[in-house]
N, C-alpha and C positions, 0 to 999 in steps of 0.2 A: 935664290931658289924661288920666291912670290913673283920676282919679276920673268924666270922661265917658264913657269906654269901659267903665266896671265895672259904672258906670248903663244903660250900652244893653244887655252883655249878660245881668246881671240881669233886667231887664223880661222881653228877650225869656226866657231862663228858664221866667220864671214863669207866663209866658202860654201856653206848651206843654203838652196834655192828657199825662198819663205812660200809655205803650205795654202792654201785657199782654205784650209782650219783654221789658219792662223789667224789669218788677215779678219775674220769673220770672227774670232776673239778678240782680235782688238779692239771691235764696236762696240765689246760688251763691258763694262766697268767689272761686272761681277765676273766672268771667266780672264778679265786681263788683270784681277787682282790674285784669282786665284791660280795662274800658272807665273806670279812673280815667284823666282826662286831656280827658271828653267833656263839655260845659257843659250841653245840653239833654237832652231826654229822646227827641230823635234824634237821629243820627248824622247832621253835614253832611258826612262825606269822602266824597270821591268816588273813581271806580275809571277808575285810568289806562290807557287802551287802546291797542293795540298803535299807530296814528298818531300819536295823541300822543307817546308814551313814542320812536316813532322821530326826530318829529319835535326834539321839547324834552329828552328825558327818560333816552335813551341809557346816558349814562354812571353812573346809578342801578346799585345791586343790591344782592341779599341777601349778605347775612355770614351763614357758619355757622361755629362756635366747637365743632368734634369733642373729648369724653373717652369712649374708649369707644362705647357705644351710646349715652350718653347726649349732648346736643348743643343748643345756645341759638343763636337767631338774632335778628337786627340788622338794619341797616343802612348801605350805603357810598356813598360818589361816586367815581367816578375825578376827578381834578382834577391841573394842573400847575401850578405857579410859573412857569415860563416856555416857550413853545411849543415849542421846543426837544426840552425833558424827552418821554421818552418815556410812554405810555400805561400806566405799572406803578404808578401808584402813590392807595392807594385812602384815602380820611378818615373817621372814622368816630369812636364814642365811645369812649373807655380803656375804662369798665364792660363795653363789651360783648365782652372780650378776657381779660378776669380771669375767672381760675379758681378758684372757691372752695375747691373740694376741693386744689386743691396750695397756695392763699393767695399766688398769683404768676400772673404774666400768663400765659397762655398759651405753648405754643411754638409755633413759627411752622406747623409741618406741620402744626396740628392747625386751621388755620385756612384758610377758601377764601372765595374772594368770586365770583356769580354773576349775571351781567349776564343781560338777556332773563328774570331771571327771572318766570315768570307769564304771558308774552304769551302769548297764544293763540297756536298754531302757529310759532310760532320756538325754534330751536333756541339753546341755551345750550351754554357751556362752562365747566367747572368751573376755577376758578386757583386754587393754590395759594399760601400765603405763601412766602417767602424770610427775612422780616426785619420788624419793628416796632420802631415808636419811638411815647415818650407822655411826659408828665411824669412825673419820678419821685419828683418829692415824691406827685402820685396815687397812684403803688405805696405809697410808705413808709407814708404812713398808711394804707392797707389794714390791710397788714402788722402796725405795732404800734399803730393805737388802731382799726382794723374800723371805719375811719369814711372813704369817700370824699371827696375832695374837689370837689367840681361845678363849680367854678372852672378845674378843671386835667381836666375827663373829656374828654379827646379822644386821639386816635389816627392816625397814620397804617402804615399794611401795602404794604411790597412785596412786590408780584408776582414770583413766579419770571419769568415771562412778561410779553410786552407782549398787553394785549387789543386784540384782533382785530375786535370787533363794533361797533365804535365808532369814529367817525374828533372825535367832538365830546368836548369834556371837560370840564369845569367851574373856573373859577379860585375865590381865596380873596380877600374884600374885609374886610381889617381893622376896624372902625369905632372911628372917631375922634372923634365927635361926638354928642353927645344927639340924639336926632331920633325921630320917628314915622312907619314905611313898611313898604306895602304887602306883604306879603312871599306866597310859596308855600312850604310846608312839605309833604316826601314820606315817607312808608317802607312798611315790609308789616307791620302792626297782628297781633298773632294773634285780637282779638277785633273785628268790625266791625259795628255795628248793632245791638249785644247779642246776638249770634249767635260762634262761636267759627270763623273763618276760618282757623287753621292759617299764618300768615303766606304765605299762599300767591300772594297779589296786591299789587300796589303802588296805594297810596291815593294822594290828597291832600287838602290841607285848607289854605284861603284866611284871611287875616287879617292882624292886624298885631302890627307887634312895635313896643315899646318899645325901644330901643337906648341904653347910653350908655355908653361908655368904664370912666365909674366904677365903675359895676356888674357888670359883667362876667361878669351874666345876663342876654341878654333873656326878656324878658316876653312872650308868645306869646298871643295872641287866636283863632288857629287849634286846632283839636283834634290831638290826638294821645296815643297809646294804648301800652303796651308791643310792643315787636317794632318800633317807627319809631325806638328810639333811635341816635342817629349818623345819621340823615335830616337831610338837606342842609336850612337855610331859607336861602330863597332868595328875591330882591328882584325884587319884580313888572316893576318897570320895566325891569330890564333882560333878563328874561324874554321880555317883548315883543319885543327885538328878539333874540331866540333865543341869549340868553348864559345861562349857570348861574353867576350871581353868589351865591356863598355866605357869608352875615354871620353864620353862626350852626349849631350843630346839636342836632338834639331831645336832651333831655337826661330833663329832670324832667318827672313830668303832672304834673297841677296836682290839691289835697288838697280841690279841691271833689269830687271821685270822682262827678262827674255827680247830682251830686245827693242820690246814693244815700245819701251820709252824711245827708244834712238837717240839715249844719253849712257854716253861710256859711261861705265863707275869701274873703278878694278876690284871694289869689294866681293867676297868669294860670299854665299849662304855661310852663315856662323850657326855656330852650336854653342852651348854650355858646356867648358871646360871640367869635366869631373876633377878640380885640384882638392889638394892635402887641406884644405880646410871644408871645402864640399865633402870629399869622403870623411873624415872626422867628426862632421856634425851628424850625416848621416847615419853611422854606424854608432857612437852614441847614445843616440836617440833609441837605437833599434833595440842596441843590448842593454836598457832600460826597461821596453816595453819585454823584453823578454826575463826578464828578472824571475 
């Protein structure tokens, strides 16, 4: 199945004319680092507009990660374990929560999650953390060998607050089984179309993922760019009928760097595998704080 899907997106690849965007990207270290993660030599995401985004897409929003003036931005979902729980509690990657200047996560004030981010004429409201949980084997190796572990990059942040702008939220779907599905993958890219967008809008980008317990990466056929990490992927089917089913979150691009290197790699963008030990720390944790 990896080796029919590496053959279709190869071909198409190479059948693509390369853009005078592009080429003028690849002079730049900072625009060819940030469209690593794009297969062709245009960008297929698209730009989520305000219907959609009320319609499906709600519970999305920017992560900003505050030191000082300086400041990194991400990706979150609001999502519950059980309907119940209240709307505070947001998922996202560990990476995008570590601080490198202190060599430890972040603390919690210094971090806010921002829903409506980018719609055109809606107003946003800034939340503040209260509290974060992730794995800490993720931290410890930071810490002493400066090497993430991708297996364990996820995160969840409470909310001081319950948000308000959303009445929809997103659940967590473990995967237990090898399989091949259709999936939607969301975040705010800082670079979009070889052009440097400021993570200012929320994309998306269609494809499939590889899933399988054992690996506990998926394998990502949709594009995706720094600034989507901690973007929700999300299973088409049950999209359709207006659920935010989440088996996954953007993690890694993928080291074909668009091309730009002109070294094959067949690795696909990876995600963080939502498995039965991810969802069971997670929701643990949750129905603790909720005591």
């Amino acid at each position: 199945m990896k080796i029919l899907l590496l053959f279709f997106v190869s071909s198409f690849l190479f059948s693509q004319p390369v853009s005078q965007t592009k080429i003028d990207c690849i002079k730049d270290d900072f625009c060819k680092h940030g469209m690593s993660g794009i297969y062709g030599n245009t960008d297929d995401r698209s730009l989520v507009k305000n219907a959609e985004y009320q319609k499906h897409f709600s519970p999305i929003g920017k992560i900003y990660r505050r030191n000082g003036n300086v400041h990194s931005s991400c990706t979150g979902t609001i999502f519950k374990i059980s309907p119940e729980h209240p709307s505070q509690y947001v998922i996202t990657a560990a990476h995008c929560l570590f601080d490198h200047g202190l060599n430890d996560m972040a603390e919690p004030h210094n971090i806010e999650f921002i829903p409506n981010f980018g719609m055109i004429g809606m107003s946003f409201h800034i939340y503040k953390a209260e509290k974060i949980f992730f794995d800490q084997d993720y931290l410890d190796s930071l810490q002493k060998h400066r090497r993430s572990i991708p297996t364990a990059d996820w995160a969840v942040i409470k909310l001081r607050s319950i948000v308000s702008e959303t009445k929809n939220y997103a659940t967590l779907k473990p995967v237990l089984s090898a399989s091949a599905n259709r999936i939607v993958s969301l975040g705010y890219p800082g670079y979009q179309n070889y052009r440097y967008v400021e993570a200012r809008r929320l994309y998306k980008s269609e494809g499939l993922a590889l899933c399988s317990p054992e690996v506990k990466l998926l394998k990502l056929s949709s594009e995706m760019t720094p600034g989507q990490s901690g973007g929700p992927v999300l299973l088409e089917s049950e999209l359709r009928r207006n659920k935010l089913t989440i088996i996954g979150l953007n993690s890694l691009t993928s080291k074909y760097e668009n091309l730009i290197t002109e070294i094959p790699d067949e690795d696909f963008n990876s995600a963080l595998t939502i498995s039965k030990k991810v969802f069971t720390n997670i929701s643990n944790w949750i129905k603790s704080e909720e005591i």
